[in-house]
C-alpha positions as semicolon CSV with decimal commas, in nm:
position;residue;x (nm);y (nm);z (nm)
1;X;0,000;0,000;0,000
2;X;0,291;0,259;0,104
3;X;0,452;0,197;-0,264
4;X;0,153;0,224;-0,437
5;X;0,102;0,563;-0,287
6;X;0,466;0,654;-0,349
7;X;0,432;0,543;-0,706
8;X;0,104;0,750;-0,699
9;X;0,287;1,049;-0,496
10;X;0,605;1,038;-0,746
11;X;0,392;1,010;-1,086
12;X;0,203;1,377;-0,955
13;X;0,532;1,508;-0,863
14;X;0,669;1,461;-1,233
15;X;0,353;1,520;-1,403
16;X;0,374;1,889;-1,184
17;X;0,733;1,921;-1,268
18;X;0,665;1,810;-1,699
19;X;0,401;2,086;-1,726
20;X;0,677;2,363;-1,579
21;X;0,776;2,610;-1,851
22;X;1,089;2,590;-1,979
23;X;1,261;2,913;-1,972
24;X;1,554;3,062;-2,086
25;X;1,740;3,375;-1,972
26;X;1,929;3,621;-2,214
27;X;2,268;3,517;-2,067
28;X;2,165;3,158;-2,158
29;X;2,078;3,251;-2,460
30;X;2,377;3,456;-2,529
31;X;2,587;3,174;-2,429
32;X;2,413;2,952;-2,651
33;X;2,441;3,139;-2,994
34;X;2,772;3,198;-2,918
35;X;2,897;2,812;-2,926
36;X;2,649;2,755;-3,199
37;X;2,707;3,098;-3,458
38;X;2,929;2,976;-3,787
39;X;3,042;3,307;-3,790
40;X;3,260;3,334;-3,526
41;X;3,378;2,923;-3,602
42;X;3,472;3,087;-3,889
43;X;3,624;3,405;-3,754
44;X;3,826;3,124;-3,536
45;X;3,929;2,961;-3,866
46;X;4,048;3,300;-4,025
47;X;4,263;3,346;-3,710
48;X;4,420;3,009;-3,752
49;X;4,548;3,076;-4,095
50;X;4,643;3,428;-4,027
51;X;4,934;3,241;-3,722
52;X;4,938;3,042;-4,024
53;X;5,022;3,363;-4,251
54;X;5,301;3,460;-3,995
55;X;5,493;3,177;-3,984
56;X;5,501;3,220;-4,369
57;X;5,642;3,571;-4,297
58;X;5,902;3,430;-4,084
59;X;6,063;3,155;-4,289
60;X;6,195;3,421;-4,545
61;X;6,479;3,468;-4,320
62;X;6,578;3,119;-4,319
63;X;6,809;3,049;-4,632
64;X;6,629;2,865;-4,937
65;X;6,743;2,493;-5,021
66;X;6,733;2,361;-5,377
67;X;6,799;2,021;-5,510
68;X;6,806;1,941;-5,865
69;X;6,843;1,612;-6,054
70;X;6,824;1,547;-6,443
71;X;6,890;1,207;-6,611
72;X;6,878;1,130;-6,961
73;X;6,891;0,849;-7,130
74;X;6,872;0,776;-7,529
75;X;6,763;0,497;-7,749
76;X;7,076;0,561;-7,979
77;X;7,384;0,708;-7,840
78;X;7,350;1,036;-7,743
79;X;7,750;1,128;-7,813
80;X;7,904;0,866;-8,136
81;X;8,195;0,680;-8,041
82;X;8,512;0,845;-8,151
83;X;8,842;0,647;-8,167
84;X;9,074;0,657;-7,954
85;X;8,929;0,902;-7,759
86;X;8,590;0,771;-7,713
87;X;8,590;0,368;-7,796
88;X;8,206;0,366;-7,692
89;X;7,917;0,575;-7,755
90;X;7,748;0,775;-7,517
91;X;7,365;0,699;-7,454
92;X;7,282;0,886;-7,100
93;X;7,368;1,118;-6,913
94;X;7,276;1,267;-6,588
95;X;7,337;1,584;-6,318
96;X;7,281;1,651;-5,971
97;X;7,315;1,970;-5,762
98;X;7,245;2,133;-5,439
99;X;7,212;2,504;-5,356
100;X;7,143;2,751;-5,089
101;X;7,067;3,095;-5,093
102;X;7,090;3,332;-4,795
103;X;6,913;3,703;-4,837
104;X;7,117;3,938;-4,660
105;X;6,863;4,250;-4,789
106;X;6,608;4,256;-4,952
107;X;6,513;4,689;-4,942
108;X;6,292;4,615;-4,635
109;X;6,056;4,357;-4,773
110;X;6,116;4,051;-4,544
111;X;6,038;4,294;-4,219
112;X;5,728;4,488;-4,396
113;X;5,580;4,110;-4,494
114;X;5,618;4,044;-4,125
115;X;5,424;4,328;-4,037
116;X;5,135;4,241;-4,271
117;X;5,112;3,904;-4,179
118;X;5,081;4,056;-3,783
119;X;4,881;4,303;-3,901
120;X;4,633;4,078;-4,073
121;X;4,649;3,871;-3,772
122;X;4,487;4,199;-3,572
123;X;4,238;4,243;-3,834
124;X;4,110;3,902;-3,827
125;X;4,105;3,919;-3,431
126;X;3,899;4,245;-3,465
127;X;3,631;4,092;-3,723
128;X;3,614;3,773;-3,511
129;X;3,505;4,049;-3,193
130;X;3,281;4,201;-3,412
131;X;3,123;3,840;-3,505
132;X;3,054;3,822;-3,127
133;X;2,956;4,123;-3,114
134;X;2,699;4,095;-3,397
135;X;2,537;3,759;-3,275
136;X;2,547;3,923;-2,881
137;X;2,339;4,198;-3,053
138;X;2,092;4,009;-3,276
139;X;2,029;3,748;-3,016
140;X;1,940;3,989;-2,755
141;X;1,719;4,168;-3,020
142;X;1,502;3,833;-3,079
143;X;1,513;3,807;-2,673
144;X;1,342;4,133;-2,579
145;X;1,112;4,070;-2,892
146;X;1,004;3,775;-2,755
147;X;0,971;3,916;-2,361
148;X;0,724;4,225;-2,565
149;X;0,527;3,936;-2,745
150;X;0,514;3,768;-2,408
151;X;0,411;4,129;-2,203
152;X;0,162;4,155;-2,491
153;X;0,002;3,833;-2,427
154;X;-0,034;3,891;-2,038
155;X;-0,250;4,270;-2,175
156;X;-0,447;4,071;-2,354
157;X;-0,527;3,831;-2,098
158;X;-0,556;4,055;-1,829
159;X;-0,804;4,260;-2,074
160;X;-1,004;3,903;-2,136
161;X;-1,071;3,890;-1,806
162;X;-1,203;4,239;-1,779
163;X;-1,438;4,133;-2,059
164;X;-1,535;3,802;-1,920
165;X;-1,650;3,954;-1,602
166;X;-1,818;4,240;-1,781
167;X;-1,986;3,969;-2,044
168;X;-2,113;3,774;-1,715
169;X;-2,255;4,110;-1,590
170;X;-2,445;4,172;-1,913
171;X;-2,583;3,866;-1,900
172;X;-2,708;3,861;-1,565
173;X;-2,879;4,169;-1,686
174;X;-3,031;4,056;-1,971
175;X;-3,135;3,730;-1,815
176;X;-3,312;4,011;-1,514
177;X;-3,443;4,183;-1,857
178;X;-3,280;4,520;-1,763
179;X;-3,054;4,573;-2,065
180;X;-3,111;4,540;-2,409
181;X;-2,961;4,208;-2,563
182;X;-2,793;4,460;-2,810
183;X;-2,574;4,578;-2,518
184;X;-2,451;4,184;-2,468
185;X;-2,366;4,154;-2,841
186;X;-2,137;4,467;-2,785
187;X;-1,945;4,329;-2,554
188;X;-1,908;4,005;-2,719
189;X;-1,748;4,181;-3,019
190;X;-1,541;4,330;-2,855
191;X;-1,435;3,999;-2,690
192;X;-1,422;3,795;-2,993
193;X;-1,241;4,080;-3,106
194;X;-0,979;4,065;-2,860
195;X;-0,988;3,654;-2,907
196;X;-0,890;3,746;-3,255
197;X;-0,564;3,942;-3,162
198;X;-0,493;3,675;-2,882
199;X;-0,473;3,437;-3,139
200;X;-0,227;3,625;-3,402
201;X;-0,005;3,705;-3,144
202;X;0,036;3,345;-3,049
203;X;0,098;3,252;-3,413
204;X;0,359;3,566;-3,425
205;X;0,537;3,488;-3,095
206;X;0,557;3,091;-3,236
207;X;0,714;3,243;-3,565
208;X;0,927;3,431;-3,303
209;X;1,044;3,141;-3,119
210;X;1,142;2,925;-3,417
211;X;1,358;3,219;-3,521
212;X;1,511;3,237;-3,203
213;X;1,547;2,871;-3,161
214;X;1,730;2,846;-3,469
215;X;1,919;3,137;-3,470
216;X;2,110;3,024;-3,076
217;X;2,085;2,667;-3,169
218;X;1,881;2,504;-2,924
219;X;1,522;2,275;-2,986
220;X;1,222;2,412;-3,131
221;X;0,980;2,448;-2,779
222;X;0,619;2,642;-2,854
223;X;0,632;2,652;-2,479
224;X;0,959;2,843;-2,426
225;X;0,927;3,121;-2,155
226;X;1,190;3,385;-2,155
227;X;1,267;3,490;-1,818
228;X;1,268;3,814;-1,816
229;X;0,960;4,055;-1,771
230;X;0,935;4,418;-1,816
231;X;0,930;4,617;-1,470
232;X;0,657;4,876;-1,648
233;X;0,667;5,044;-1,288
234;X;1,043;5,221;-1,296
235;X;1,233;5,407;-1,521
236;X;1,530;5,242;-1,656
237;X;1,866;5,416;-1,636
238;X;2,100;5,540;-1,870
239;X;2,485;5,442;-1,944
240;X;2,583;5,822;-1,915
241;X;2,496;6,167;-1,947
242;X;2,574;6,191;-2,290
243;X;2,727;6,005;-2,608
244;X;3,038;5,861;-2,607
245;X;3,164;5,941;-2,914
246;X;3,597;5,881;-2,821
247;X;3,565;5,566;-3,100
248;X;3,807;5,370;-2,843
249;X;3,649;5,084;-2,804
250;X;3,508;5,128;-3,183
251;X;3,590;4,828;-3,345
252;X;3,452;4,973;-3,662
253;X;3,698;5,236;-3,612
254;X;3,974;5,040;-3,501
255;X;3,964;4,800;-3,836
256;X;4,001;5,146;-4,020
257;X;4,320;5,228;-3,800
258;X;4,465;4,864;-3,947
259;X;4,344;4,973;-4,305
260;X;4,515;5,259;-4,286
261;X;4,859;5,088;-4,171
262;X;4,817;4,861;-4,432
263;X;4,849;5,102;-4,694
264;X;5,164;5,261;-4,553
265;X;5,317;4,872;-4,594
266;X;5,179;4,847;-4,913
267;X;5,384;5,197;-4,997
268;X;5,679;5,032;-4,824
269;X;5,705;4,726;-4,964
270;X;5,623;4,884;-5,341
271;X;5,929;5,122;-5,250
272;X;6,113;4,798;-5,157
273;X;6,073;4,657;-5,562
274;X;6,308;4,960;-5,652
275;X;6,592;4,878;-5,365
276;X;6,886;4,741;-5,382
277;X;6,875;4,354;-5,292
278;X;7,223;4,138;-5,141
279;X;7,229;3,722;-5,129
280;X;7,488;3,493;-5,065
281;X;7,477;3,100;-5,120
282;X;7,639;2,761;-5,185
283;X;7,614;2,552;-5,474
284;X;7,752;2,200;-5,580
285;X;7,725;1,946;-5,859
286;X;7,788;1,730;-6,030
287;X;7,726;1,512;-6,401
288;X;7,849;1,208;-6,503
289;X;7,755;0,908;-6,737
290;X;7,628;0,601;-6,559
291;X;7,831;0,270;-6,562
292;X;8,097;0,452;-6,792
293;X;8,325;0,585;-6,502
294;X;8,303;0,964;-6,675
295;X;8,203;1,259;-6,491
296;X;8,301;1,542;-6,205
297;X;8,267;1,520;-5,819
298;X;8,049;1,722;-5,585
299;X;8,254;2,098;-5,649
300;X;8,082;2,358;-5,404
301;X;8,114;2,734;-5,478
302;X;7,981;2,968;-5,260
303;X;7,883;3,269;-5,435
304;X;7,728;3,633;-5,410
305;X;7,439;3,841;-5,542
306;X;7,364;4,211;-5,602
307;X;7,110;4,345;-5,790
308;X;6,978;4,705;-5,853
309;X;6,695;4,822;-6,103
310;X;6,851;5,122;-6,198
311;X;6,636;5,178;-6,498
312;X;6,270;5,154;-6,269
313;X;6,412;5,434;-6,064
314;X;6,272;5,687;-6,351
315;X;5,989;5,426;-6,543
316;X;5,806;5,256;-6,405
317;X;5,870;5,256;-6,037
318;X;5,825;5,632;-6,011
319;X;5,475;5,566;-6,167
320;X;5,408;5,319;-5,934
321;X;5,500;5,505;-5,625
322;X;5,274;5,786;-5,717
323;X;4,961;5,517;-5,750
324;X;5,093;5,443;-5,399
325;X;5,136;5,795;-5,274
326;X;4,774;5,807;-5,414
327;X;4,615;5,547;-5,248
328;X;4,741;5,613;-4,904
329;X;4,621;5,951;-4,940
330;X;4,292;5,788;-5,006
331;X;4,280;5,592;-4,723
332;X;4,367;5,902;-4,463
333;X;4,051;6,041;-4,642
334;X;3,838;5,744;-4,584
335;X;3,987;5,703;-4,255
336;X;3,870;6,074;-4,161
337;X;3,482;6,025;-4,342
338;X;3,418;5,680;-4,172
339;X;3,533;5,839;-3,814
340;X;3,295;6,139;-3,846
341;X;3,054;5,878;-3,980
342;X;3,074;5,690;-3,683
343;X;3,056;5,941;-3,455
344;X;2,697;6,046;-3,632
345;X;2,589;5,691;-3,583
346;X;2,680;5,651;-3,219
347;X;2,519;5,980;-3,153
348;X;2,222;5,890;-3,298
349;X;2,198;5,582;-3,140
350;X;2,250;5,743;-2,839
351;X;1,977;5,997;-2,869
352;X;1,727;5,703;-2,998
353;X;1,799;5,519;-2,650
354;X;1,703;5,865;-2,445
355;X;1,359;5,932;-2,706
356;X;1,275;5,592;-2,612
357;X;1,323;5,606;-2,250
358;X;1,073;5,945;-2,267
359;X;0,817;5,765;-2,444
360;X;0,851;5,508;-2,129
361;X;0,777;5,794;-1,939
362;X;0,491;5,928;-2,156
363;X;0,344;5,554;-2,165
364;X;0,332;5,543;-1,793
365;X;0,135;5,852;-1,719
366;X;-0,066;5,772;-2,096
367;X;-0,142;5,409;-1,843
368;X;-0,257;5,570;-1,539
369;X;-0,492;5,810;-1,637
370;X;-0,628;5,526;-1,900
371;X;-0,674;5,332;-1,514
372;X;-0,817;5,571;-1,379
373;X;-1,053;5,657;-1,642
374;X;-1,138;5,251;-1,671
375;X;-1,199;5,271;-1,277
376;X;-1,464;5,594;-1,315
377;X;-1,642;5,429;-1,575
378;X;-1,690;5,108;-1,400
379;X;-1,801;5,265;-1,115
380;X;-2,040;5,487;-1,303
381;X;-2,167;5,175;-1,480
382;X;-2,252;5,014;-1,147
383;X;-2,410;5,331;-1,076
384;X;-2,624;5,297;-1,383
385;X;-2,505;5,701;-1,470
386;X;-2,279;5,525;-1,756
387;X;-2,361;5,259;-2,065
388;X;-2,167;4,941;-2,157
389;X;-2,029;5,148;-2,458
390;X;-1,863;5,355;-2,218
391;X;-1,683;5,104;-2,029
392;X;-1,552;4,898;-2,351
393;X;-1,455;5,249;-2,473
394;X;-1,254;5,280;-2,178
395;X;-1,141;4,924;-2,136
396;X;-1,005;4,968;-2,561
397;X;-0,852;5,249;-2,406
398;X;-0,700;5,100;-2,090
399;X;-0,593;4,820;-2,306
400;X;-0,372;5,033;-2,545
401;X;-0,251;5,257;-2,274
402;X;-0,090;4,900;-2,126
403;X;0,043;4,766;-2,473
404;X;0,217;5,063;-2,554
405;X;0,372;5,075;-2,225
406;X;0,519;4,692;-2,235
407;X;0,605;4,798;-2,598
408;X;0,825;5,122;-2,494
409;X;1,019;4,866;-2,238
410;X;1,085;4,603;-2,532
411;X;1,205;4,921;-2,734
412;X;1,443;5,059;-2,485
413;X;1,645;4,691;-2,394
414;X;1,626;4,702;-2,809
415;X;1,794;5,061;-2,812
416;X;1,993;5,009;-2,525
417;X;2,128;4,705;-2,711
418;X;2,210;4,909;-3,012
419;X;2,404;5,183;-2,835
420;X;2,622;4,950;-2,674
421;X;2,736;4,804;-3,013
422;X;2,739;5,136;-3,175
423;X;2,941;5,267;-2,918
424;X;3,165;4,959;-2,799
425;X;2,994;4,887;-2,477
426;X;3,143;4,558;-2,381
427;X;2,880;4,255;-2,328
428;X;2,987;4,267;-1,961
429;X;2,867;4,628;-1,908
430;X;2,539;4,626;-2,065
């Protein structure tokens, strides 16, 4: 008997604990779409072959190693026999070397490949932040959506009830013949009305969820809860008094700073074509006939190299440098229009974030005095010194009033969002 209520005890316990919504917070869900995004695996992958791209870089210093082998061997003889000096013909022939060039300077082109091969290691580090960055942003954008669809859904219901009760009232009245039944069809418009919206926003907020689900990477759940509610009561603080627009922590801006180096290597290492370049090296070989006992032994020579392109000095290198001296010029002028661009965007984004927390403020007072209004004509109703149009008039009303609050909360975390990645706000401060 004690085990079968156990069994029976245990069985309620799960069935309670099965019909528990599963929720998800935005830090989960942050933390989620982070592991899952294939844009930052592949931001991770460019990294990998930009080390890859600097130990390319460094191996010009070492010395380059050649070996070479030939061997030939003809049908006829490749050399007639000649007498007495050459009793036998000659059909094959073969040659083997080794050599080993050292660059001593090459106009500054080994150290500026270097620095581009760091450099694009930096760039590819910035870009993989900005991945993060990017998926931090949208997922917390299809969060909050979901938290307003959710706020929305708790209006509507709160509004159904106010309708319900209302609807019972009418037709407590009818049944007492003291209202008209066109006064109970009013209010069930109005309901079935409302039924109507409840329903669309659970399609839209299932749409929602999908999107979500696939966009972090976790199971499809209609029943997904996000944690977090809207605290339509207080107004949310700002980051500051005012924009920051110092670009510091700009990654947009500091990817221009790298652009901009880049073209002063580019210069460098175009400048380098027209310099001077110094090698040393060792070479042996050697080429014999096989089975014939003729040919040389392994001779090395060590041996140097200078070269200078006198003639590019006034052709076509001074052309070139020019297109160089052009294009970095371009890039300061970019470098200046993007900055000043950014610094637009950031303040603007800034300015959205206070408009938005103003319309919280407008929605709030927009909410009360729809409450209050909903109150008067209740009690006026119950009075009999109002009609049932008035009080559905003010319940439309009241119901608005709290939509467009819950939907000013949802579009400040969305703004507040969007300044911290216009701005550089680090996921840790928001």
């Amino acid at each position: 008997m004690r085990f079968f209520i156990y069994t029976i005890l245990l069985l309620i316990g799960y069935s309670s604990y099965a019909q528990q919504p599963h929720t998800i917070s935005l830090q989960q869900s942050k933390e989620a779409a982070l592991k899952y995004s294939k844009a930052i695996q592949n931001s991770e992958l460019d990294i990998e072959s930009a080390e890859a791209g600097i130990k390319i870089a460094k191996a010009a210093h070492l010395p380059s190693v050649d070996v070479t082998g030939v061997g030939v061997y003809g049908f006829k003889d490749l050399v007639p026999a000649m007498p007495e000096m050459l009793p036998e013909g000659i059909n094959n022939f073969y040659m083997a070397g080794v050599a080993a060039v050292q660059p001593l300077y090459t106009g500054g082109k080994i150290k500026s490949y270097n620095e581009l091969a760091e450099l694009q290691l930096q760039v590819n580090k910035l870009r993989a932040q900005q991945s993060v960055d990017s998926v931090l942003l949208i997922t917390a954008q299809k969060y909050w959506n979901l938290v307003n669809l959710q706020e929305q859904h708790k209006v509507l219901e709160a509004n159904e009830r106010l309708l319900d009760t209302l609807l019972k009232q009418q037709n407590d009245l009818l049944a007492s013949g003291l209202i008209a039944r066109n006064d109970l069809l009013k209010v069930k418009v109005q309901r079935s009305r409302l039924l109507l919206n409840k329903s669309q926003l659970e399609s839209g907020k299932k749409i929602a969820l999908l999107d979500f689900s696939l966009y972090v990477g976790i199971p499809y759940d209609s029943s997904l809860v996000m944690q977090d509610t809207l605290a339509t009561d207080v107004l949310p603080p700002l980051y500051s008094l005012g924009p920051d627009t110092s670009l510091v922590e700009n990654s947009n801006y500091q990817l221009l700073q790298k652009m901009l180096e880049g073209e002063r290597l580019q210069t460098r290492l175009t400048k380098a074509d027209y310099m001077p370049t110094v090698s040393i090296g060792v070479n042996a070989a050697q080429a014999g006939v096989l089975d014939r006992g003729i040919g040389s032994t392994f001779v090395p020579l060590s041996f140097g190299m200078v070269s200078i392109p006198i003639s590019d000095w006034w052709s076509e290198g001074k052309h070139k440098m020019k297109q160089r001296a052009i294009s970095e010029q371009k890039a300061k002028n970019n470098f200046e229009s993007v900055s000043d661009q950014l610094k637009v965007g950031i303040t603007k984004a800034w300015y959205d974030l206070v408009d938005s927390r103003k319309e919280i403020a407008f929605a709030q007072e927009n909410l009360e005095q729809a409450s209050s209004n909903l109150q008067v004509s209740q009690d006026n109703y119950a009075s009999g010194l109002a009609s049932v149009t008035e009080v559905m008039d003010a319940q439309a009303l009241y119901q608005e009033a709290a939509s467009a609050l819950a939907r000013a909360y949802a579009n400040f975390q969305l703004k507040k969002e969007s300044y911290a990645y216009a701005s550089g706000i680090s996921s840790g401060q928001r």
